[in-house]
C-alpha positions in Angstrom: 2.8 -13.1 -29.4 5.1 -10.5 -31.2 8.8 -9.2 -29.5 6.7 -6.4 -28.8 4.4 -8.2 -26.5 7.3 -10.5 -24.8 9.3 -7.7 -24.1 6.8 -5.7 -22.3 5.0 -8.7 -20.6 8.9 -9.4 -19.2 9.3 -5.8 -18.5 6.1 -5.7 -16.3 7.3 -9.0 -14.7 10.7 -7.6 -13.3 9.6 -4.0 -13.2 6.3 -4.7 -11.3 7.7 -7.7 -9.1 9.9 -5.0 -7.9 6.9 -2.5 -7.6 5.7 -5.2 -5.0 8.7 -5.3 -2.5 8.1 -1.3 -2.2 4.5 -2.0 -1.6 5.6 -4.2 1.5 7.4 -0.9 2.9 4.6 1.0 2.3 5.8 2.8 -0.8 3.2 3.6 -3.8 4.4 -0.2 -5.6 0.6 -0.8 -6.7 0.6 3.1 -8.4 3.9 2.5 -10.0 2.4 -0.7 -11.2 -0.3 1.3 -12.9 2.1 3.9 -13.9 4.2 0.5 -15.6 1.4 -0.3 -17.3 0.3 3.2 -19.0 4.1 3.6 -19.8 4.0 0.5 -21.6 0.5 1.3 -23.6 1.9 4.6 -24.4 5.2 2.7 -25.6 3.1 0.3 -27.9 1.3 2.8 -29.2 4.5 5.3 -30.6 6.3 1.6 -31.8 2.9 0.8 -33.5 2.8 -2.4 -31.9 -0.6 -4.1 -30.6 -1.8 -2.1 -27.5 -1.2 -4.4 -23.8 -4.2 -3.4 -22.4 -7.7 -1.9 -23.4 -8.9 1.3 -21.2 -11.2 -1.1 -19.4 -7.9 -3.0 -17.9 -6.2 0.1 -17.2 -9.4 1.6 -15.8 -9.8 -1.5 -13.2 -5.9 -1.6 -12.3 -6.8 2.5 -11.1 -9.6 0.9 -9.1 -7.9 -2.1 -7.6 -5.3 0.6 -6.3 -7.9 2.5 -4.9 -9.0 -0.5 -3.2 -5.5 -1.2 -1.7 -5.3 2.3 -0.3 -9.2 1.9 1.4 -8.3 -1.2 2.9 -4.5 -0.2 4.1 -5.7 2.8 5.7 -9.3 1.4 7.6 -7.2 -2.1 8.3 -5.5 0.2 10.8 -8.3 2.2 12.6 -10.2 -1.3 12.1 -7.3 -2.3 14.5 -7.3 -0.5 16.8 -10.9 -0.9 17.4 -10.7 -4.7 18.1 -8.0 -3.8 20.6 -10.5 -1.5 22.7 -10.1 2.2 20.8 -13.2 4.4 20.6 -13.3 7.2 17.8 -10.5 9.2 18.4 -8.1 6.3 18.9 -9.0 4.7 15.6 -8.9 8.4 13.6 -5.4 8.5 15.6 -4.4 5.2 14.6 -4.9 6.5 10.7 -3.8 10.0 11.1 -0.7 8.5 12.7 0.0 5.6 10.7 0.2 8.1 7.6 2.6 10.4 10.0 4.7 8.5 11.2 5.8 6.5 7.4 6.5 10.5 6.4 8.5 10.8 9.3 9.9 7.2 9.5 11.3 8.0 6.0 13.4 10.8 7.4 14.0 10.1 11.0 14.7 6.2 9.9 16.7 6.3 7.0 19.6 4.1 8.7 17.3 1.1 8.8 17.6 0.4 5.1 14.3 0.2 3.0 12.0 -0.3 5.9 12.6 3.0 8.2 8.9 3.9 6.0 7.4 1.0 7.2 8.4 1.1 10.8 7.7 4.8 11.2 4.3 3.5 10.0 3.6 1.0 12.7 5.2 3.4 15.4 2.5 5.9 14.2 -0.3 3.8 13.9 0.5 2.7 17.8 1.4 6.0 18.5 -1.8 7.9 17.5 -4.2 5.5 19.0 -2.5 6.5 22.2 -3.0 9.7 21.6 -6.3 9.7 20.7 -7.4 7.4 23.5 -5.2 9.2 25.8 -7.9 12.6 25.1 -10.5 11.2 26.4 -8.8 11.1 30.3 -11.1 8.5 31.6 -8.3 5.4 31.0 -4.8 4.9 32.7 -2.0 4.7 30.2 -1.3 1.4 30.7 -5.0 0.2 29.7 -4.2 1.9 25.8 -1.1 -1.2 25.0 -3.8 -2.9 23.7 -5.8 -0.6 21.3 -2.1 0.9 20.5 -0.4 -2.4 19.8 -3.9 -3.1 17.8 -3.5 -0.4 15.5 0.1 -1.0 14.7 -1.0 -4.9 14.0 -4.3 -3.7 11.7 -1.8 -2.0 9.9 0.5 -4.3 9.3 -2.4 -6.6 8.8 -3.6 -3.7 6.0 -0.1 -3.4 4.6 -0.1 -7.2 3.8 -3.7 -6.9 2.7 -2.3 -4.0 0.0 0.7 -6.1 -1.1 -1.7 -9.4 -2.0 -3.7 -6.4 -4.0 -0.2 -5.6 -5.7 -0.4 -9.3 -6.5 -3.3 -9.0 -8.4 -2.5 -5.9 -10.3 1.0 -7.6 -11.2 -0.6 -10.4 -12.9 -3.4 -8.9 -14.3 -0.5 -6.1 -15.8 2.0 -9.2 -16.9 -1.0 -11.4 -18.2 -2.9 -8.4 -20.0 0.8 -7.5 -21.6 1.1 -11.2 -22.7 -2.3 -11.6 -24.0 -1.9 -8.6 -26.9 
C-alpha cells in the first residue's frame, strides 16, 4: 500500500459512506459513488500513482447502479401489485413514485433531508390510486391497499438500492485499498 492508495481508500470510505445516507432519501448516493470512484482513478492517474481500479471494476460499479435503479423503480409497481393493483395502478405507482420525490424535494423542504423520500412514498401511494381509480369499477376505499402497497414496495425498493450502495462502497473502498 502507498499514501496514495490509503488516502484514496479513506477518501472513498468517508466520501462514499456518506454517498449511502443520500441513497436512503432517494438521492443519486450509488451514482456519486461511481462518480467517487472515476474521480479518484482520474486523480491517480495525473499524481502518477498506481491506478484504484481497472475498467472492468469501474465498468461493474456502472452496472450494479443500474441494477439499483431496476430494482427501486419495479420494487414499487411490484408493490402495488401484491396489494391488488392491475396495470395502471402499478405504472401509477412508478410514474408517481418518481413525481412525487421531484416534488417532495420542493414542496417538502422543511422536513430536513427526507422531504425527497416522503414525496416518494406519497407518490408511489398516490399514483396507484390514480391509476386504479381510471378504471371506475372499484370504490375508493377498496384502493388503501394497492396504494399503501406501492408506497411499501417502494420503500422496500429504496432499502433494496441502499444494500446495492453497500456493495458498491466496498467494492470502491476495497478496490482503492487493493492498488
Amino acid at each position: 500500500m502507498t499514501g496514495a492508495t490509503i488516502t484514496i481508500g479513506l477518501a472513498m470510505a468517508v466520501l462514499g459512506g456518506a454517498c449511502l445516507v443520500l441513497t436512503l432519501l432517494t438521492l443519486p448516493g450509488n451514482w456519486l459513488i461511481l462518480l467517487l470512484a472515476a474521480a479518484a482513478q482520474g486523480w491517480a492517474m495525473a499524481a502518477d500513482a498506481p491506478l484504484p481500479y481497472s475498467g472492468w471494476t469501474l465498468a461493474a460499479l456502472f452496472a450494479i447502479a443500474m441494477l439499483g435503479e431496476f430494482a427501486e423503480a419495479a420494487m414499487g409497481a411490484a408493490g402495488a401489485k401484491a396489494g391488488g393493483a392491475r396495470g395502471r395502478g402499478a405504472w401509477g405507482a412508478l410514474i408517481g413514485s418518481f413525481a412525487g420525490a421531484l416534488l417532495g424535494t420542493v414542496l417538502l423542504a422543511f422536513i430536513p433531508l427526507a422531504g425527497t423520500l416522503v414525496g416518494a412514498l406519497i407518490g408511489a401511494a398516490a399514483g396507484a390510486f390514480v391509476g386504479e381509480l381510471t378504471y371506475g369499477d372499484r370504490r375508493a376505499s377498496a384502493l388503501v391497499l394497492p396504494s399503501a402497497g406501492a408506497a411499501a414496495g417502494r420503500f422496500a425498493g429504496i432499502l433494496v438500492k441502499f444494500a446495492i450502495g453497500v456493495v458498491m462502497w466496498v467494492i470502491a473502498v476495497v478496490g482503492a485499498l487493493w492498488a
